[in-house]
N, C-alpha and C positions, 0 to 999 in steps of 0.2 A: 804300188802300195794298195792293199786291200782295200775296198771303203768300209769303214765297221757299218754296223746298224746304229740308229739314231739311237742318242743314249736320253730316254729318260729316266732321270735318277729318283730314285727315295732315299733318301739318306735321313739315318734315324742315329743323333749324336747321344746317345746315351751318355757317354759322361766324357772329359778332357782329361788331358793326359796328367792333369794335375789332380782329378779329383781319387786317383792313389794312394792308398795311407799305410801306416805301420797297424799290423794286427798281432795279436798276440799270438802265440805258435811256441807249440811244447819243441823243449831238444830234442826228444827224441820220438821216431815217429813209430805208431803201432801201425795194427793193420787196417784200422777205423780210418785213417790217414792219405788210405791206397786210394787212387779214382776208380779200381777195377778189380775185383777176386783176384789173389795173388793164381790160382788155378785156370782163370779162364783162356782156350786155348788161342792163340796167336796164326795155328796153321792153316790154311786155305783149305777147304774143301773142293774148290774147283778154280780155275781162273779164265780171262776172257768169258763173260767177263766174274771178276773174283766175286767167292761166296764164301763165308765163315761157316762153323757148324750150329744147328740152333741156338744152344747152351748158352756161347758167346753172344749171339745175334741178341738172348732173348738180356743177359746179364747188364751189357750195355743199353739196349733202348727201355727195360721195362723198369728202370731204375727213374725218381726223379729229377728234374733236371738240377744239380745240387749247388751248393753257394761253397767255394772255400777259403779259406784264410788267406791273404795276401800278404807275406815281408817281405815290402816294399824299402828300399835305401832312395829317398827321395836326394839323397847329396850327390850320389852315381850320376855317372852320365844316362838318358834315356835313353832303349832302346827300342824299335819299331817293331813287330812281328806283323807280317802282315799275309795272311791265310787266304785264299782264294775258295766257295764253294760253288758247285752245281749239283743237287742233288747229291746222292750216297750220305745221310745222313748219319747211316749206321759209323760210318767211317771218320762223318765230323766231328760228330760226339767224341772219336777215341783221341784223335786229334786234341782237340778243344781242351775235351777234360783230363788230358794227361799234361796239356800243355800250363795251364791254370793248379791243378795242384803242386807239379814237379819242380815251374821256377820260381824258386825262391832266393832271394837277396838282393838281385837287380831290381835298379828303377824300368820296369819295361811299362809298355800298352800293347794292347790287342787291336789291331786293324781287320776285319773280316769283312770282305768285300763278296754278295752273295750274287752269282749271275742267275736270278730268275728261276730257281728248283722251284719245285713243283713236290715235294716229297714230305712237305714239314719243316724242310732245313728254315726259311724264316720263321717260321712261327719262334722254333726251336732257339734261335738268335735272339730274337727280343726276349725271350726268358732268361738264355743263361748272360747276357749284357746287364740286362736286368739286378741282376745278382754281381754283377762284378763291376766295378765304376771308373776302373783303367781299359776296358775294351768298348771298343765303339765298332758299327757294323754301318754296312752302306746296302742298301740293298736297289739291286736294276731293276726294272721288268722287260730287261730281254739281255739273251747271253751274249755278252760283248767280247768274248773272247779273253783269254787265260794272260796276256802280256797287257793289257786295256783294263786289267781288272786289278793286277799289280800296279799299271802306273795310277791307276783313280788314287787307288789306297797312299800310296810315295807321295802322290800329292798333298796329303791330308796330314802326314806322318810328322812328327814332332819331335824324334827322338835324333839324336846325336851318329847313330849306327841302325842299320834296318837289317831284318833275317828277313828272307821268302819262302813261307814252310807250306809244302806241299797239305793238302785235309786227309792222303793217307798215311800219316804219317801216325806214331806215339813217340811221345819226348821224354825222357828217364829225369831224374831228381841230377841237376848240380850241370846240364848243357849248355844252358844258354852264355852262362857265368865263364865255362872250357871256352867257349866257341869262342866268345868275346872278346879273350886275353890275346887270343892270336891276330886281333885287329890291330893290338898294339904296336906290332912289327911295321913300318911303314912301308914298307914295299911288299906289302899283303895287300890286295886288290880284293881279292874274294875268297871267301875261306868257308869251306861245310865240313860233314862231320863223316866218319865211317858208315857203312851202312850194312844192310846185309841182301838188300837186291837194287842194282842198280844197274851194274857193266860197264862199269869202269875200273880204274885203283883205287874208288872209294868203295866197293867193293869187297869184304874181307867174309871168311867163313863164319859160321855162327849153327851151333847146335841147342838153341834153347825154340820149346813149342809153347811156353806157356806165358802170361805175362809177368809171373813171378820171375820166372828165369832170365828174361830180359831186364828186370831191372838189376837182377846178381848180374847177368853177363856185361851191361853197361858200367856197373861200377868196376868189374875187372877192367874194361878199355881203359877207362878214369885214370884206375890204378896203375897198369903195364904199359899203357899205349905210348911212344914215342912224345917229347914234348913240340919237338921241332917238327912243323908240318911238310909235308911233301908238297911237290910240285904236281898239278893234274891236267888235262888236257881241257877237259870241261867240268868249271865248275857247276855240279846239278841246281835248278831252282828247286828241286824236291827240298831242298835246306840251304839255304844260301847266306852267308852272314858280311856285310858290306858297310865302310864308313859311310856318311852321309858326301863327306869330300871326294869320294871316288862317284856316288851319285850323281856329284855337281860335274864331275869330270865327263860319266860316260856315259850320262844323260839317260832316258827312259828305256824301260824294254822295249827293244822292233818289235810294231803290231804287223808286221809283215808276215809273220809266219803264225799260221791258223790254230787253233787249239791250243797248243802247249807243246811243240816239237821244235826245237832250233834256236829257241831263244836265248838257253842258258849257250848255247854253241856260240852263237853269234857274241855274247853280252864276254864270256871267256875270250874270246878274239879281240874283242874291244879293249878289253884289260889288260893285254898284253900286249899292242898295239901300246896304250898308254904307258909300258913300261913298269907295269907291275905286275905282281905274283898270281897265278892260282893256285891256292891252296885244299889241302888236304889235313884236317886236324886228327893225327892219327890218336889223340886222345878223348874223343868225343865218340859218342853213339847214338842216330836216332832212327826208329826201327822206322823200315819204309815197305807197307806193302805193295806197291805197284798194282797196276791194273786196274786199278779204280776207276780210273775214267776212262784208261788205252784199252782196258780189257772190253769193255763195251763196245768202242770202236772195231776193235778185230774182231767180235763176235758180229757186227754187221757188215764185215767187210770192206768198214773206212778206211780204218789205221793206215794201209799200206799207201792208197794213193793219198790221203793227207802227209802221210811222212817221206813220197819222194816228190812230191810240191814243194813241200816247205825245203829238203833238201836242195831244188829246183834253185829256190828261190836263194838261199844261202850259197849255192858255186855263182849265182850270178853277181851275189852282192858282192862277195869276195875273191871272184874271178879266179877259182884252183879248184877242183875235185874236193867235195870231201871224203874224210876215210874215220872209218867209225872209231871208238874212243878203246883204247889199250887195256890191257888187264893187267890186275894187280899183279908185279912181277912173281913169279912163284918157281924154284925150282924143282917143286916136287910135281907140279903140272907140266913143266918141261922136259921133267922125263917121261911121265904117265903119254905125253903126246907119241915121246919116242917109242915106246911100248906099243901104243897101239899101232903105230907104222908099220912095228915088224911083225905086228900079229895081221894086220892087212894083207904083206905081202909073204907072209907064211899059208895064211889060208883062203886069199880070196886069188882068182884067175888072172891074168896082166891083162891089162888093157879095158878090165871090165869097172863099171861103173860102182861106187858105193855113198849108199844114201847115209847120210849122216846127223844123228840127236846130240848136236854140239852146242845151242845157245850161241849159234853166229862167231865160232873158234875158227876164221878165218887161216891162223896157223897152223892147225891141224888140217884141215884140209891142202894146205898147201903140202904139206910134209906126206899125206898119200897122195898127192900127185907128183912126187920124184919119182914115185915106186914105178910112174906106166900106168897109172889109175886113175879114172876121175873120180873128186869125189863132192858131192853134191849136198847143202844144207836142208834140214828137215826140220822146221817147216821153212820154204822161201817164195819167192816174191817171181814175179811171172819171167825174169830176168836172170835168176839165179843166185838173186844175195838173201841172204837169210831174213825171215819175211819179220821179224822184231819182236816175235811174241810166241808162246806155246798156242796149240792147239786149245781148243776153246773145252771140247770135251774128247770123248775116246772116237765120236761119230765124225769129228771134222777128224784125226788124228787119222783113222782109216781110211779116211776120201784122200787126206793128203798121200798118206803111203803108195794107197792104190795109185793115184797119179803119178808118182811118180818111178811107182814099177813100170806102168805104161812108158814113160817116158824111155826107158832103158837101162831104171836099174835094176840091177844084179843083186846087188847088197845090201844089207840094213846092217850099221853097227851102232852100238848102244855103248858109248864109254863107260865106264864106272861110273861119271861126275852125274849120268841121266838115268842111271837106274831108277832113280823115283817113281819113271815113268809108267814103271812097268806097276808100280802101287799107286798114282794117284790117277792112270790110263787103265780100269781095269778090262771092260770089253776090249780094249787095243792089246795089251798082255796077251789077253786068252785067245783070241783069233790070231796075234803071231805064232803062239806057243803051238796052238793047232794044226797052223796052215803052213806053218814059214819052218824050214827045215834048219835047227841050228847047228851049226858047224863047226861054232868057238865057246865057250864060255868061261872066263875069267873072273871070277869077281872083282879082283882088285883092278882090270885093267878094262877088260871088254865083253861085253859080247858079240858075234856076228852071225847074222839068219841070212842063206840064200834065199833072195825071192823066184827065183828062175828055176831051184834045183838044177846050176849047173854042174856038171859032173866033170871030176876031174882028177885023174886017177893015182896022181903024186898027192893028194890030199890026205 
């Protein structure tokens, strides 16, 4: 068991879960209504770690800290939300303030447990608590780590049902109320919502950039999504929604695993250990950006060895190998896999190596290794498993390549699913496009660059 750091607390009770009330709230909502420009964009500038584009940066922080309406149903059961910060304010705020205008109808509170940022994020808490009299904030001074910051807040929590919502997160209008319902099922353990990055089956496609589009694209989910949730391997803490009785059942989160890696693995194991479900509410949406706080990590170089520690620590607790979490079944990526196999061994040499922009598609690798090929994750870990994050910018993406041209590959393939790369990597683009002789290109399926120029005359 790790030893944490000595917790000294400040805990600042701004208001109890009773001081809630009914506010008046038009039926229908304008756009004075939105916590954010229905225009402002949602897409990443960079990630490792993630950056928005000014506009956004500037729409969210230069805005006052705002106060909004509350319709509260004090007769509902209470619900906990309980938010974890360190720094990345820009991202709290989107959080916060999506979270605070969007639920409406539930009896809920605000739990907000801050590990000691340094950025504004407390100041920033005492103002917008200040304005709201169902959210109460705890603040450390010093980072107690992301599982010890959940259980402070569980400690404190009053409500009937708790959610554990990651700070990059934004929450659309009518979630909390979706997510909720599916508690009702009793052999529901853990239940979160769709997302659009994650890497698992919670996992679904999603083509909106802006924040207007996300809140249209979330009410389609609402609207089309499945009522009956699925079964998932791990339920994520990026959103997690749980009775209080299953709480009592499967007790706090392991502070055994550092940062924020293993824990919804570990807590998903427990739950089905206990004979209940993990779920998947395929009618719920909350947008997640990732990399908020991992992307920082793998820009220094942490991420990997904090994620195979905590991993470490997880095969010992539970004495089995772990194996990373499944993708949303699809069969239009089960063929695009088969597609590119035959375009592997249409145009790449037997026996030769191929570097691969898969997001850790362990099955597609597999499937060009029938062919007589090895084929290798880009970016991975000193071992060979897919190192858990994109390159940080186009300077790490080219060190990574280089290396592992070095190492002995032959090939670079770019699926379809990673063309992005080639637009939000733009010096990596133009030095492949340069240097690296392409051989294949498909759009709908692949492309492939020799890095070796090997030459081969059936080609």
């Amino acid at each position: 068991m790790i030893k944490q750091p000595p917790l000294a607390l400040a805990v600042e009770k701004v208001a109890t879960a009773s001081g809630c009330r009914q506010q008046p709230c038009s039926a229908h909502r304008g756009a004075d209504d939105e916590p954010f420009p229905s225009g402002m964009s949602l897409v990443p500038r960079r990630r490792n770690p993630i950056r928005l584009d000014a506009d956004s940066v500037a729409a969210v922080l230069n805005r006052p800290v705002p106060k909004f309406h509350v319709l509260s149903n004090p007769a509902a059961p209470l619900v906990s939300v309980v938010v974890v910060t360190f720094n990345n304010l820009l991202f709290t705020r989107m959080c916060l303030e999506s979270l605070l205008a969007n639920t409406r109808a539930p009896h809920y509170e605000v739990l907000v447990v801050d590990n000691d940022s340094t950025d504004g994020t407390p100041e920033y808490l005492r103002e917008l608590a200040a304005r709201h009299r169902h959210m109460r904030i705890f603040l450390n001074d010093a980072n107690i780590g992301f599982a010890a910051a959940n259980n402070q807040a569980l400690k404190h929590a009053a409500g009937e049902s708790f959610v554990l919502l990651n700070n990059d997160t934004i929450t659309p209008r009518g979630w909390l109320t979706a997510l909720g319902r599916h508690l009702d099922e009793p052999l529901i353990g853990l239940v979160g919502p769709t997302t659009n990055r994650l890497g698992n089956e919670a996992e679904i496609d999603t083509a909106y950039h802006t924040y207007g589009e996300l809140t249209a694209f979330a009410e389609t989910v609402a609207t089309n999504g499945g009522l009956s949730p699925f079964d998932l391997e791990i339920g994520s803490m990026f959103c997690l929604a749980f009775r209080r009785s299953t709480y009592d059942r499967l007790g706090p989160v392991d502070e055994r695993f550092r940062v924020g890696m293993f824990e919804d693995v570990d807590y998903s194991e427990r739950a089905r250990v206990a004979g209940l479900r993990v779920a998947c509410a395929e009618n719920v949406f909350v947008h997640h950006f990732g990399s908020a706080t991992f992307g920082e990590l793998a820009a220094s170089g942490e991420f990997g060895p904090l994620f195979h520690e905590n991993r470490r620590r997880w095969e010992e607790k539970w004495n089995r190998a772990w194996q990373p979490p499944l993708r949303r079944p699809n069969c239009i990526n089960e063929q695009l896999r088969c597609e590119i196999s035959r375009a592997v061994e249409r145009w790449t040499l037997p026996e030769s190596t191929i570097v691969v922009i898969s997001k850790g598609d362990d099955e597609l690798l597999r499937l060009i290794g029938r062919s007589g090929r090895r084929a290798w994750h880009f970016p991975q870990t000193a071992d060979g498993t897919y190192a858990g994050h994109h390159p940080a910018d186009s300077a790490a993406a080219l060190a990574e390549l280089d290396h592992l041209r070095a190492k002995g590959g032959a090939y670079l393939l770019i699926p379809s699913t990673s063309r992005w790369w080639l637009d939000h990597y733009r010096e990596f683009a133009e030095r492949v496009a340069r240097e690296e002789r392409r051989i294949m290109d498909q759009p709908q399926t692949c492309s492939i660059y020799a890095l070796h120029d090997p030459v081969n005359a059936d080609l």
